[in-house]
C-alpha atoms as an extended CHARMM CRD file, in Angstrom:
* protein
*
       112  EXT
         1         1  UNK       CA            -30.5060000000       -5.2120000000      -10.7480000000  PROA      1               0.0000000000
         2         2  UNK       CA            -33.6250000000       -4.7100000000      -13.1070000000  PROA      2               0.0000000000
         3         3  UNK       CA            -35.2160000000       -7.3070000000      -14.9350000000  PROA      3               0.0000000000
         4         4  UNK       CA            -34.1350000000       -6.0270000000      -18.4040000000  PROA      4               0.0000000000
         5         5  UNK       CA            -29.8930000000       -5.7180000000      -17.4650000000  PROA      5               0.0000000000
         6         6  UNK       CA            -30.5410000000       -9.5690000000      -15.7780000000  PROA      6               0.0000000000
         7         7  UNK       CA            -32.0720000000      -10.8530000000      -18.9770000000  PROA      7               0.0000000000
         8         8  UNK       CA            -29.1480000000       -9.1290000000      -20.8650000000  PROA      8               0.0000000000
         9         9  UNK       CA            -26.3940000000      -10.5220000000      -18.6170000000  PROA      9               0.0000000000
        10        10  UNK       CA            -27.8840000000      -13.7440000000      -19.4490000000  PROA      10              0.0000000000
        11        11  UNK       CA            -28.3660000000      -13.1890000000      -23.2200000000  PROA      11              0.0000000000
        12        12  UNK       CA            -24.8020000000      -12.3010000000      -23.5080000000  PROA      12              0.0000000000
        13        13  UNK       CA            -23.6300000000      -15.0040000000      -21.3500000000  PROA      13              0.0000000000
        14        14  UNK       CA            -25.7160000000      -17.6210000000      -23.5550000000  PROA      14              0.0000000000
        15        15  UNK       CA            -24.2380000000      -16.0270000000      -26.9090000000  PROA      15              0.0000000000
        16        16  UNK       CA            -20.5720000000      -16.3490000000      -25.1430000000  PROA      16              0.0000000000
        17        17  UNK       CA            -20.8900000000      -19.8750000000      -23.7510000000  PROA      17              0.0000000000
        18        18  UNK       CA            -21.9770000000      -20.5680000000      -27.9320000000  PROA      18              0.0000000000
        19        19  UNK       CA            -18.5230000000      -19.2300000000      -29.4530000000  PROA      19              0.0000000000
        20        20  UNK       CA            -21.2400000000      -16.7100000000      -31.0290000000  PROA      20              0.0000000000
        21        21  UNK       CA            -20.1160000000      -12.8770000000      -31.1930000000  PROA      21              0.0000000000
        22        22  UNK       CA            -21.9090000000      -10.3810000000      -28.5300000000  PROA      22              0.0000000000
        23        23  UNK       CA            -23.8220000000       -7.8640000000      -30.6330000000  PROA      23              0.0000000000
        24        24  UNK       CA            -26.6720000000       -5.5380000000      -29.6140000000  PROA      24              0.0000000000
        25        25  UNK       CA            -29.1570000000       -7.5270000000      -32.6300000000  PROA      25              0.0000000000
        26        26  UNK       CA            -28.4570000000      -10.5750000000      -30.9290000000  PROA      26              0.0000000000
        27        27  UNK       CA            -28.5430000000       -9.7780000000      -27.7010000000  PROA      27              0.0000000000
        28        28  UNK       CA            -31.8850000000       -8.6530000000      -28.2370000000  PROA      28              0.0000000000
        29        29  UNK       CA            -33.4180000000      -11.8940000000      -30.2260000000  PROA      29              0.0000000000
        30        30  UNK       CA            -32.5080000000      -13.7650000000      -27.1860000000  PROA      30              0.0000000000
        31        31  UNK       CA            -34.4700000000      -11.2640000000      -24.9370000000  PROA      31              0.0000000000
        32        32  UNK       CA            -37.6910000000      -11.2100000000      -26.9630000000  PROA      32              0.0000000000
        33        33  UNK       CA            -37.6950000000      -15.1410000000      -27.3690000000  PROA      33              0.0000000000
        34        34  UNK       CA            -37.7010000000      -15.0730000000      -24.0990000000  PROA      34              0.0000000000
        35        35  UNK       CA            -40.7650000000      -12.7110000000      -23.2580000000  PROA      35              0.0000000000
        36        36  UNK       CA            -38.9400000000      -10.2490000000      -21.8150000000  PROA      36              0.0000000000
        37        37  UNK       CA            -39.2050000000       -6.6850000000      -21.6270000000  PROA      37              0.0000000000
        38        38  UNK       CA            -36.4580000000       -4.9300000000      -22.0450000000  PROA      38              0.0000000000
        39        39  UNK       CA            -35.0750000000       -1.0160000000      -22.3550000000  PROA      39              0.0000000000
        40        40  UNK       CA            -34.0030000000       -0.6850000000      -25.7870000000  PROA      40              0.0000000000
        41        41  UNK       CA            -30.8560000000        0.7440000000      -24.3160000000  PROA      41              0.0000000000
        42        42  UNK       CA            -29.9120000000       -2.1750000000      -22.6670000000  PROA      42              0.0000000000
        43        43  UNK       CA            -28.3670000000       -4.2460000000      -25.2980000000  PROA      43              0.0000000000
        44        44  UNK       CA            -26.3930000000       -2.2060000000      -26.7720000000  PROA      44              0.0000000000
        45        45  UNK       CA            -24.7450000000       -1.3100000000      -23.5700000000  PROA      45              0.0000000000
        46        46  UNK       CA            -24.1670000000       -4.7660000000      -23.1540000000  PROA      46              0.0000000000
        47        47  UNK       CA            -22.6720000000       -5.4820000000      -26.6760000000  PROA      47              0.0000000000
        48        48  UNK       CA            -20.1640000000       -2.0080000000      -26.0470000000  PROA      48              0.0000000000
        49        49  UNK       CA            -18.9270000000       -3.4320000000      -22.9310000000  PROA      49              0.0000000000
        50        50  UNK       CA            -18.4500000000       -6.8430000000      -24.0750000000  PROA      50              0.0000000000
        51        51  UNK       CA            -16.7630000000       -6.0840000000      -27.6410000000  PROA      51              0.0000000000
        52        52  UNK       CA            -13.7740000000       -4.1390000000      -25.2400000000  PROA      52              0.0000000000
        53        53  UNK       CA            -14.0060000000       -6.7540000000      -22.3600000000  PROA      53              0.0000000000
        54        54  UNK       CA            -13.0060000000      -10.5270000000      -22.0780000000  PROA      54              0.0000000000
        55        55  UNK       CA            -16.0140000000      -12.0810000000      -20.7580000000  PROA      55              0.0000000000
        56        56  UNK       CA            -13.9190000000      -15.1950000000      -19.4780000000  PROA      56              0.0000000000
        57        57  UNK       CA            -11.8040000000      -12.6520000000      -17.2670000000  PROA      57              0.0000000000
        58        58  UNK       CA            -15.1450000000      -11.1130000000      -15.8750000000  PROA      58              0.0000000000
        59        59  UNK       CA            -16.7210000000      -14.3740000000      -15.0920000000  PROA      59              0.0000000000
        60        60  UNK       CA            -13.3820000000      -15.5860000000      -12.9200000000  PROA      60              0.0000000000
        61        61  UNK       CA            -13.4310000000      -12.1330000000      -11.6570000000  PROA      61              0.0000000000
        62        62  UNK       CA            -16.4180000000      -11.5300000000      -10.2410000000  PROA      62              0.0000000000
        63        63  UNK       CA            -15.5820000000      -12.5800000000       -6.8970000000  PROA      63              0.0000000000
        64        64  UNK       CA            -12.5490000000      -10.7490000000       -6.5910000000  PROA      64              0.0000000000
        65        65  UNK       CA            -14.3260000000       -7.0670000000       -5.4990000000  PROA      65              0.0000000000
        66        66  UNK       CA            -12.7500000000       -3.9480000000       -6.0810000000  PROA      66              0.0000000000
        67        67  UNK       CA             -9.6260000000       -2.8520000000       -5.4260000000  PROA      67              0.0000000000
        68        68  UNK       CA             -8.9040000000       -1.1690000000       -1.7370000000  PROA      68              0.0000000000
        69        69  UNK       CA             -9.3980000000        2.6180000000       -1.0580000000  PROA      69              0.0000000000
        70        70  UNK       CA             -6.6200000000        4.9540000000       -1.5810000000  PROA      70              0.0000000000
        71        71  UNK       CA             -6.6870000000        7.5320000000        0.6050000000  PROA      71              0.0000000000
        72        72  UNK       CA             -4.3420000000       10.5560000000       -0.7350000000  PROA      72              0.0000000000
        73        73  UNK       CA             -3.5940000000       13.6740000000        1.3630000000  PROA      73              0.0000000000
        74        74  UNK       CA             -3.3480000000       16.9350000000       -0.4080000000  PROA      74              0.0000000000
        75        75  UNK       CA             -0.4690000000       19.3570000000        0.3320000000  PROA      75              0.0000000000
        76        76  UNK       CA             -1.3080000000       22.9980000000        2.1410000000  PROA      76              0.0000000000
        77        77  UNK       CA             -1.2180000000       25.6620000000       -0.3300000000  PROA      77              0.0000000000
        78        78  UNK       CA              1.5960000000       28.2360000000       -0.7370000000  PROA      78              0.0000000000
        79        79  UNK       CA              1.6240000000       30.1570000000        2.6080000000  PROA      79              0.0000000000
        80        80  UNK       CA              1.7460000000       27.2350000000        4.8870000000  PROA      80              0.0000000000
        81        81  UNK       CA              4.3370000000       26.7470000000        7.1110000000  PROA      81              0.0000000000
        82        82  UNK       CA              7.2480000000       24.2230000000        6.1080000000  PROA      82              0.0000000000
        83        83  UNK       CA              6.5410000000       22.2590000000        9.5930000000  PROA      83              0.0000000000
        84        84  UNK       CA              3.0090000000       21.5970000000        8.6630000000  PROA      84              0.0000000000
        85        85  UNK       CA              2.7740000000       17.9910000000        8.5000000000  PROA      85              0.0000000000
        86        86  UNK       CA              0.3320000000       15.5910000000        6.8280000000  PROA      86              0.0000000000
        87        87  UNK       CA             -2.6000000000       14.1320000000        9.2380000000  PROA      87              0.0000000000
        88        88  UNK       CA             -2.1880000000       10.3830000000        9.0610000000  PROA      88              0.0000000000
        89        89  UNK       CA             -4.3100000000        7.8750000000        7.9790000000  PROA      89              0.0000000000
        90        90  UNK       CA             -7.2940000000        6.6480000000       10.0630000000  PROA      90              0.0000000000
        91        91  UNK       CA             -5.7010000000        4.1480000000       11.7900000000  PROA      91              0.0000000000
        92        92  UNK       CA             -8.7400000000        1.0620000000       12.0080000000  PROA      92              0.0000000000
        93        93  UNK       CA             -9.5310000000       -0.1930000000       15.9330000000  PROA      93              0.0000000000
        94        94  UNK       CA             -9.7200000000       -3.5180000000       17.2150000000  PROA      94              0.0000000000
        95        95  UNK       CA            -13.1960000000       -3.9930000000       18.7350000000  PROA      95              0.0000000000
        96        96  UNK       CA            -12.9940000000       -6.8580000000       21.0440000000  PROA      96              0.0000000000
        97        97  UNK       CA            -16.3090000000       -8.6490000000       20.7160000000  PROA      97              0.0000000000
        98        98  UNK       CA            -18.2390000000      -10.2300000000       23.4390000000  PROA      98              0.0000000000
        99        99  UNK       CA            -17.2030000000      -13.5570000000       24.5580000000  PROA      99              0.0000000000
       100       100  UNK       CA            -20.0330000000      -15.8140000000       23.9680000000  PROA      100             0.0000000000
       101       101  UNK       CA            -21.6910000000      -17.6290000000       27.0770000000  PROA      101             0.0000000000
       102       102  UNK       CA            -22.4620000000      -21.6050000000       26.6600000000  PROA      102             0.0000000000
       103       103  UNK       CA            -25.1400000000      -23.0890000000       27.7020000000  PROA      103             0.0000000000
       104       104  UNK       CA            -23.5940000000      -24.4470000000       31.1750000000  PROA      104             0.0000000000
       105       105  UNK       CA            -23.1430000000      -20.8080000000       32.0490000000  PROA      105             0.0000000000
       106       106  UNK       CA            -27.1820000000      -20.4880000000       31.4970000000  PROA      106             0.0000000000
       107       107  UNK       CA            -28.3860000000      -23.0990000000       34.1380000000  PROA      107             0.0000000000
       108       108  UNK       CA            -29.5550000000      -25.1470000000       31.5530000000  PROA      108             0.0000000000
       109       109  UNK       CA            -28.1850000000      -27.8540000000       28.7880000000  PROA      109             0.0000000000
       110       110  UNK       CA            -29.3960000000      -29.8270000000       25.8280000000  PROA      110             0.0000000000
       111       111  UNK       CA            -30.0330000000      -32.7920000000       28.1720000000  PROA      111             0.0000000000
       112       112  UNK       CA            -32.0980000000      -31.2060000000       31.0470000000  PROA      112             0.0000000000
């Protein structure tokens, strides 16, 4: 994350938390007072997400990570056989991790 789109985040988190509407103008004042240089792009990016987004659902969202991968399997084309089936879905392996060795295993302890 650059320095300007941190300094923007914060801007518009600043203007939120102070009931004051999220506009590219503003967004900006809060930059420069700040000393920082910023893309002129930048704000108004910010401002067009945040005028269609609720920032109080993105703040107890951010956590939450996308959603899981779909995987979708195309069917064959026209000329393929009726008993041409699917492949299945990767199906994820165990791995059985090492089992850890203490410290009485080692020939030595805490205490020696």
């Amino acid at each position: 994350m650059s320095a300007g789109e941190l300094a923007c985040t914060y801007a518009s988190l600043i203007l939120h938390d102070d009931h004051i509407p999220v506009t590219a103008e503003k967004i900006s004042t809060l930059v420069k007072a700040a000393n920082v240089k910023v893309d002129s792009y930048w704000p108004s990016l910010f401002a067009k997400l945040l005028e269609k987004r609720n920032v109080e659902d993105l703040i107890s969202n951010v956590g939450s990570g996308g959603g899981a991968a779909t995987v979708t399997v195309a069917a064959p084309a026209g000329g393929a056989s009726a008993g041409a089936a699917a492949t299945p879905a990767a199906v994820e392996e165990k791995k059985e991790e090492p089992k850890e060795e203490s410290d009485d295993d080692m020939g030595f302890s805490l205490f020696d």
